[in-house]
C-alpha atoms as an extended CHARMM CRD file, in Angstrom:
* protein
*
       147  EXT
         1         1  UNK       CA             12.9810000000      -15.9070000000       21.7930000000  PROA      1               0.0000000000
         2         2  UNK       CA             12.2120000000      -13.2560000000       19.1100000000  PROA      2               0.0000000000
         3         3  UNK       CA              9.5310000000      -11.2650000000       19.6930000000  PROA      3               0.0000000000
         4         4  UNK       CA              6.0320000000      -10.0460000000       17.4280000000  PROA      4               0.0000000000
         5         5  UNK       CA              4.8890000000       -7.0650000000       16.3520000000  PROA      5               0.0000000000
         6         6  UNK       CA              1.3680000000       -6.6770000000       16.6490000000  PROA      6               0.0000000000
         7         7  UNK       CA              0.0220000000       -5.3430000000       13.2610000000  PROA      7               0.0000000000
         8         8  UNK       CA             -3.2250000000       -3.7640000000       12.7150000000  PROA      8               0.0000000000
         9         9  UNK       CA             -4.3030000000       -1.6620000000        8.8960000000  PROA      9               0.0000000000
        10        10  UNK       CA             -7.6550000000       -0.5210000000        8.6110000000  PROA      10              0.0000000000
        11        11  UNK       CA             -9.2900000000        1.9460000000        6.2790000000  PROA      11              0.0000000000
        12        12  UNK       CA            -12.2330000000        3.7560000000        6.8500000000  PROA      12              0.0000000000
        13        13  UNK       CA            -14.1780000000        1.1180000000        5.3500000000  PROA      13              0.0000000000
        14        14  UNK       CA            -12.9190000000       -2.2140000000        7.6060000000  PROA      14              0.0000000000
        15        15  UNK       CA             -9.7630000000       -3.8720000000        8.9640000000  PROA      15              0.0000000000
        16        16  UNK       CA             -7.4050000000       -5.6520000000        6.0840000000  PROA      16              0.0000000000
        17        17  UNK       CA             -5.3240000000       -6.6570000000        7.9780000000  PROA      17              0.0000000000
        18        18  UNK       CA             -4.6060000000       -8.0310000000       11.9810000000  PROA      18              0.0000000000
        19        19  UNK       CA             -1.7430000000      -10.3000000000       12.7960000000  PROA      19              0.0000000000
        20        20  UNK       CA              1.3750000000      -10.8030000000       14.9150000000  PROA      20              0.0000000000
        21        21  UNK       CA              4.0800000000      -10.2640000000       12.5240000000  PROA      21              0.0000000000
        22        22  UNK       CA              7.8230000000      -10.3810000000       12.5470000000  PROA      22              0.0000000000
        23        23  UNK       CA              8.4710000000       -7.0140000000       10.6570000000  PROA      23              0.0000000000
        24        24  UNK       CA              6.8220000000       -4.5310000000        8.4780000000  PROA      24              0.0000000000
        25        25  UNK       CA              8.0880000000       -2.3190000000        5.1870000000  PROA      25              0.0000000000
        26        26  UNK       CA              6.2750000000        0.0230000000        4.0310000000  PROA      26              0.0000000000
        27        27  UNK       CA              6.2240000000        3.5150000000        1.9150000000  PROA      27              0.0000000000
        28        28  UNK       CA              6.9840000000        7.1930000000        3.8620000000  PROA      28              0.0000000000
        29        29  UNK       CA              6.8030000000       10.3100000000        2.6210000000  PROA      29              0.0000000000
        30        30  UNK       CA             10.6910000000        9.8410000000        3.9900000000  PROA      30              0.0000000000
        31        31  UNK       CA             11.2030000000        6.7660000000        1.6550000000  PROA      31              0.0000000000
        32        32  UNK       CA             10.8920000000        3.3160000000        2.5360000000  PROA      32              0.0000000000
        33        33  UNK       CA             11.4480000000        2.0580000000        6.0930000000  PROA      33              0.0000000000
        34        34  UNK       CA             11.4770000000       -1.5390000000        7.1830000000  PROA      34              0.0000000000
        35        35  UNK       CA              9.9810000000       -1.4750000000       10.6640000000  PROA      35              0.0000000000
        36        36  UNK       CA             11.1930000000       -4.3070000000       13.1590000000  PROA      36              0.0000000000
        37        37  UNK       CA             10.7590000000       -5.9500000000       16.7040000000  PROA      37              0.0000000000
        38        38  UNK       CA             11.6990000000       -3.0330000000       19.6330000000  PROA      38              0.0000000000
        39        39  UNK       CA             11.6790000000       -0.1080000000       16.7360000000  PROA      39              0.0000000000
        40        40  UNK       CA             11.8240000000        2.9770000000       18.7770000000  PROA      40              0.0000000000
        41        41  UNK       CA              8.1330000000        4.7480000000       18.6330000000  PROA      41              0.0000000000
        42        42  UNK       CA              7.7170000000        6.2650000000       15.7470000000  PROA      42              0.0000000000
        43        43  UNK       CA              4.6060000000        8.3860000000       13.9200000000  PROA      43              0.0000000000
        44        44  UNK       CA              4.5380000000        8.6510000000        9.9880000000  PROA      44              0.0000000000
        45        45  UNK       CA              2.9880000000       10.0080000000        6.9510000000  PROA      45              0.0000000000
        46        46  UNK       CA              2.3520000000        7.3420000000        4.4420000000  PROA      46              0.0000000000
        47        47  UNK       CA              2.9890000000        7.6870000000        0.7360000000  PROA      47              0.0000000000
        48        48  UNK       CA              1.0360000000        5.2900000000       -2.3700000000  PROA      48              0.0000000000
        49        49  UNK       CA              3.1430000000        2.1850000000       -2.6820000000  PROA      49              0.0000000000
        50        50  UNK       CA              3.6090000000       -1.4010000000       -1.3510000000  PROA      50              0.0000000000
        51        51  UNK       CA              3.5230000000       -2.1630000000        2.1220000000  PROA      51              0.0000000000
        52        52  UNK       CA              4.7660000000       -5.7200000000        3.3610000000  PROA      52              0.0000000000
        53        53  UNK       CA              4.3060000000       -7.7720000000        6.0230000000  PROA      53              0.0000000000
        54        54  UNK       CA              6.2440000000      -10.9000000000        7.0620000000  PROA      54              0.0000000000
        55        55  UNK       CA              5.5740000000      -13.9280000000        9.2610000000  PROA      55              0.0000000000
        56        56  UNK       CA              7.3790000000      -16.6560000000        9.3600000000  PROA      56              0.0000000000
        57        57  UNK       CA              8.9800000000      -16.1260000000        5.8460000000  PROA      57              0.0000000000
        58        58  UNK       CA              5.9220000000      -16.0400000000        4.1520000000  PROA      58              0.0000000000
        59        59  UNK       CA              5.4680000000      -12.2160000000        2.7700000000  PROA      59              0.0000000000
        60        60  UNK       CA              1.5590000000      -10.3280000000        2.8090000000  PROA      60              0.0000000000
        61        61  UNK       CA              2.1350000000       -7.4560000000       -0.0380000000  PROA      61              0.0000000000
        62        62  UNK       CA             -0.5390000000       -5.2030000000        0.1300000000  PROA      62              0.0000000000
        63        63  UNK       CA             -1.2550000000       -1.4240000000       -1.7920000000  PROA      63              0.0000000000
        64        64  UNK       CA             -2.2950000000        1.4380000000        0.0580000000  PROA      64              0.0000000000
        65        65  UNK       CA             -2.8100000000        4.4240000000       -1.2790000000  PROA      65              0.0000000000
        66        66  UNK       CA             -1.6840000000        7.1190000000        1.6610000000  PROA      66              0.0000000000
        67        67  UNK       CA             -2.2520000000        7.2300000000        5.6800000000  PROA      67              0.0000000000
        68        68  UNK       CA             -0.4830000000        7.5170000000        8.5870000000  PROA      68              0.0000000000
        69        69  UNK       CA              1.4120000000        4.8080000000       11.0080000000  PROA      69              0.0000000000
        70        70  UNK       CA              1.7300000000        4.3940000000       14.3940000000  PROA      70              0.0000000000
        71        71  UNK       CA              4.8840000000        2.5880000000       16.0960000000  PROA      71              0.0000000000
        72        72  UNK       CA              4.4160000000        1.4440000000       19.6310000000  PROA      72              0.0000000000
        73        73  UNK       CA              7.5790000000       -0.9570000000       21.1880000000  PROA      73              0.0000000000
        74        74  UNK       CA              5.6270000000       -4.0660000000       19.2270000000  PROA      74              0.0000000000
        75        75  UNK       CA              3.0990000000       -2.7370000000       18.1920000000  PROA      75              0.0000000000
        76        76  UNK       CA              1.8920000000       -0.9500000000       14.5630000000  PROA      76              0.0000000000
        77        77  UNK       CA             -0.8960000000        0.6810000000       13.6580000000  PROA      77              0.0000000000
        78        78  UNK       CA             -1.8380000000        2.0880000000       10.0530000000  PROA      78              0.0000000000
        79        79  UNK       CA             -4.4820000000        3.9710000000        9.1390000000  PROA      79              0.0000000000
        80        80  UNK       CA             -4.5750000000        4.2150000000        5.3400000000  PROA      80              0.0000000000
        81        81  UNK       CA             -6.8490000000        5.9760000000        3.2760000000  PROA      81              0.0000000000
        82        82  UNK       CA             -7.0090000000        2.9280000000        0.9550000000  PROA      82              0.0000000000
        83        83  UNK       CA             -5.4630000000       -0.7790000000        1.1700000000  PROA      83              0.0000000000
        84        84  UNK       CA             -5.9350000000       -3.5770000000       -0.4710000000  PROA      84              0.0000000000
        85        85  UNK       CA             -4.1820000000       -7.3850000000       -0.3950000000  PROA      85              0.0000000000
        86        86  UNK       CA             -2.2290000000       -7.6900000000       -3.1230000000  PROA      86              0.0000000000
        87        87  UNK       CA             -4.4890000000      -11.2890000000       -4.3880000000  PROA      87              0.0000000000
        88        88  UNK       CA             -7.9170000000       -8.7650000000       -4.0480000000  PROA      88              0.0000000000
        89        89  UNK       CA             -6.5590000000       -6.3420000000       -7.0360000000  PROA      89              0.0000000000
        90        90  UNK       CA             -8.2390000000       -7.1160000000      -10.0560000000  PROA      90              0.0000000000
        91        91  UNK       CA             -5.3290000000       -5.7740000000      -12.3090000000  PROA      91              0.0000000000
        92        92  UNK       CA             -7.3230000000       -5.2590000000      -15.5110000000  PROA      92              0.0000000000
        93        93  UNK       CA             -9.5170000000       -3.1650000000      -13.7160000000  PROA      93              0.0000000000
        94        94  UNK       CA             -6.6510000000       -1.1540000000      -11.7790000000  PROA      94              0.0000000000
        95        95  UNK       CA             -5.3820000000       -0.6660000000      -15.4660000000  PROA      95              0.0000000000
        96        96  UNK       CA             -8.3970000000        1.1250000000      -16.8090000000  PROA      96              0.0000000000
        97        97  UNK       CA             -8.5960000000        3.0100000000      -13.7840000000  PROA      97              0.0000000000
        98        98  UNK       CA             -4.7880000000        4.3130000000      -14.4180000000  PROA      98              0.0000000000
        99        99  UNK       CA             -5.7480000000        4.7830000000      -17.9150000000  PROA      99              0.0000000000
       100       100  UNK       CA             -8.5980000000        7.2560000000      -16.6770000000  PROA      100             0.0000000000
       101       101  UNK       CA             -6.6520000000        8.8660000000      -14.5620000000  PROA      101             0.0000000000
       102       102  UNK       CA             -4.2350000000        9.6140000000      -16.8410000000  PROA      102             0.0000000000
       103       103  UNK       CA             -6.8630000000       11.0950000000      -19.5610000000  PROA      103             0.0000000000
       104       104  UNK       CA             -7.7850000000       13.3900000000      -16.5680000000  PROA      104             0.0000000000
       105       105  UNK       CA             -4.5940000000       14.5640000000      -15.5540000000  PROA      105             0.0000000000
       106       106  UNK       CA             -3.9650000000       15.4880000000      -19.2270000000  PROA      106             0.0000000000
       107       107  UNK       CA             -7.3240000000       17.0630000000      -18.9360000000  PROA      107             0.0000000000
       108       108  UNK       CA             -6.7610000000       18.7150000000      -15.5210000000  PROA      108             0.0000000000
       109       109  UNK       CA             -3.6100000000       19.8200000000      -16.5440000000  PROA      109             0.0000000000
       110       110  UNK       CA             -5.2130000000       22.3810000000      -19.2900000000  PROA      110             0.0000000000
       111       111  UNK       CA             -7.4500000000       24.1270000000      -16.6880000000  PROA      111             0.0000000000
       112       112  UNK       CA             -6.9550000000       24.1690000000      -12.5230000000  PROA      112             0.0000000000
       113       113  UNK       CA             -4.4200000000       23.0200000000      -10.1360000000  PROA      113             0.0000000000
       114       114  UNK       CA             -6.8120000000       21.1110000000       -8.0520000000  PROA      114             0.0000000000
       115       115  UNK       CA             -8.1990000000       19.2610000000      -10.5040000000  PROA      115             0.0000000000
       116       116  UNK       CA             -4.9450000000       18.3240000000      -11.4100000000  PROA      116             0.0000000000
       117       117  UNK       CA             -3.7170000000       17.4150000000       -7.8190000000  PROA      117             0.0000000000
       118       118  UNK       CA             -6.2190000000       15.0260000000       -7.8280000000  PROA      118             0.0000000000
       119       119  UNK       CA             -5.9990000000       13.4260000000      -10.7600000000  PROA      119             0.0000000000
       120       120  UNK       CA             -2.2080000000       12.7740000000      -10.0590000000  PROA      120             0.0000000000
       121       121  UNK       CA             -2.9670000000       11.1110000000       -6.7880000000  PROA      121             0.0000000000
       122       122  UNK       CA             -6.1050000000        9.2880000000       -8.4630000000  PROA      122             0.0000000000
       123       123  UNK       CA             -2.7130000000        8.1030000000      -10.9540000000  PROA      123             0.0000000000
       124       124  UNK       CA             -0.8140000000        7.2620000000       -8.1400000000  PROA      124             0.0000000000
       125       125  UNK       CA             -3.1360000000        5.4540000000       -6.1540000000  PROA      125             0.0000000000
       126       126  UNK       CA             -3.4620000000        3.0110000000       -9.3590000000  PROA      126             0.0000000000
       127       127  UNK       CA              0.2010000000        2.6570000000      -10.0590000000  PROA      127             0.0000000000
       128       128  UNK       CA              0.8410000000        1.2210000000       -6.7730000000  PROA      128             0.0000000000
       129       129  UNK       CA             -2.1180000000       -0.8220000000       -7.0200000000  PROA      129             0.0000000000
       130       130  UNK       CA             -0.7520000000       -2.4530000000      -10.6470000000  PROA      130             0.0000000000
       131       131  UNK       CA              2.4550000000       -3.1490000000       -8.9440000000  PROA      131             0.0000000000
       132       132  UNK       CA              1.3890000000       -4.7480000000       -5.8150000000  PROA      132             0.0000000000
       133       133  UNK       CA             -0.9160000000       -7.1750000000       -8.0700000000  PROA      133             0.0000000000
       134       134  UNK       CA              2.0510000000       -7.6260000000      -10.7940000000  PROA      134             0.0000000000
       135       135  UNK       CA              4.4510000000       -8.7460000000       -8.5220000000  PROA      135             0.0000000000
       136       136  UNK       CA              1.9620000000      -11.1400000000       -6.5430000000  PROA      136             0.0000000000
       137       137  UNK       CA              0.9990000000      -12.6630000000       -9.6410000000  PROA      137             0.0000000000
       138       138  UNK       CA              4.7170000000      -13.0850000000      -10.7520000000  PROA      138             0.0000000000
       139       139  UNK       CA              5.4280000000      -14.3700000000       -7.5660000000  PROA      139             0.0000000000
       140       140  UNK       CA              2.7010000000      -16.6690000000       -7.3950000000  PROA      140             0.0000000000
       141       141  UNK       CA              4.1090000000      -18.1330000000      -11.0270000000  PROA      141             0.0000000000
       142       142  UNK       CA              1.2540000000      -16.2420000000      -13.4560000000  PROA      142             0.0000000000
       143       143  UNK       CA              1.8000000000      -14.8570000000      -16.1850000000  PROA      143             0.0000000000
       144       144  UNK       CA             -0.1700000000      -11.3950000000      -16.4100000000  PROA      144             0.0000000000
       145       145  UNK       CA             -3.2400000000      -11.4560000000      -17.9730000000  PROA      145             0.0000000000
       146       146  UNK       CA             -3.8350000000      -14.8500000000      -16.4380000000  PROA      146             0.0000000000
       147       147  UNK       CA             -5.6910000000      -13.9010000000      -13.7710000000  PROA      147             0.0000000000
């Protein structure tokens, strides 16, 4: 019998996700690891990107935009600073929001550091988040803009 992984994301606003799952990639500051049944514990620094669980076949892409992971024998925890299921993102909207954040980083990049810093993970944040929802539409058989 092949064992679950008990999955748990939240965010500081609520839980997006909770589910026994049968294995679990997501984006490190490393790179991308793929995290499966009996994974040795493990305790990582999340980077903006796609994370994706699967059960059963059927995949759950979500973005997140930063956090930290827990690995437990089974057991995964992820505490992300943002996260969203990949059929929530409104991809027009995370569009203009990329587009801002790219007029401020041109902005930022004129006049502090800091400002800058965060306007580049502001862009970040909203790259992932186009992704996630482009390839879930695709996937899904939409064409973008469809939505």
């Amino acid at each position: 019998m092949t064992s679950k992984i008990k999955f748990k994301i939240v965010t500081p606003e609520r839980t997006v996700f909770e589910s026994e799952i049968d294995q679990l990639t997501l984006p490190t500051m490393e790179g991308e690891i793929t995290v499966l049944p009996e994974h040795i514990p493990l305790i990582s620094v999340l980077a903006p990107g796609e994370l994706v669980a699967k059960k059963n076949g059927e995949e759950t892409a979500m973005a997140i935009s930063g956090g930290m992971m827990e690995v437990r024998r089974n057991e995964i925890t992820v505490l992300a600073d943002t996260a969203e299921r990949a059929e929530e993102i409104d991809l027009s909207r995370a569009e203009a929001a990329r587009q801002r954040a790219e007029d401020l980083k041109k902005e930022k990049i004129r006049s502090d550091e800091t400002g800058y810093a965060t306007a580049a993970a502001i862009l970040e944040k909203n790259l992932a988040r186009i992704k996630v929802a482009r390839k879930h539409l695709t996937r899904r058989g939409m064409k973008i803009g469809e939505n």
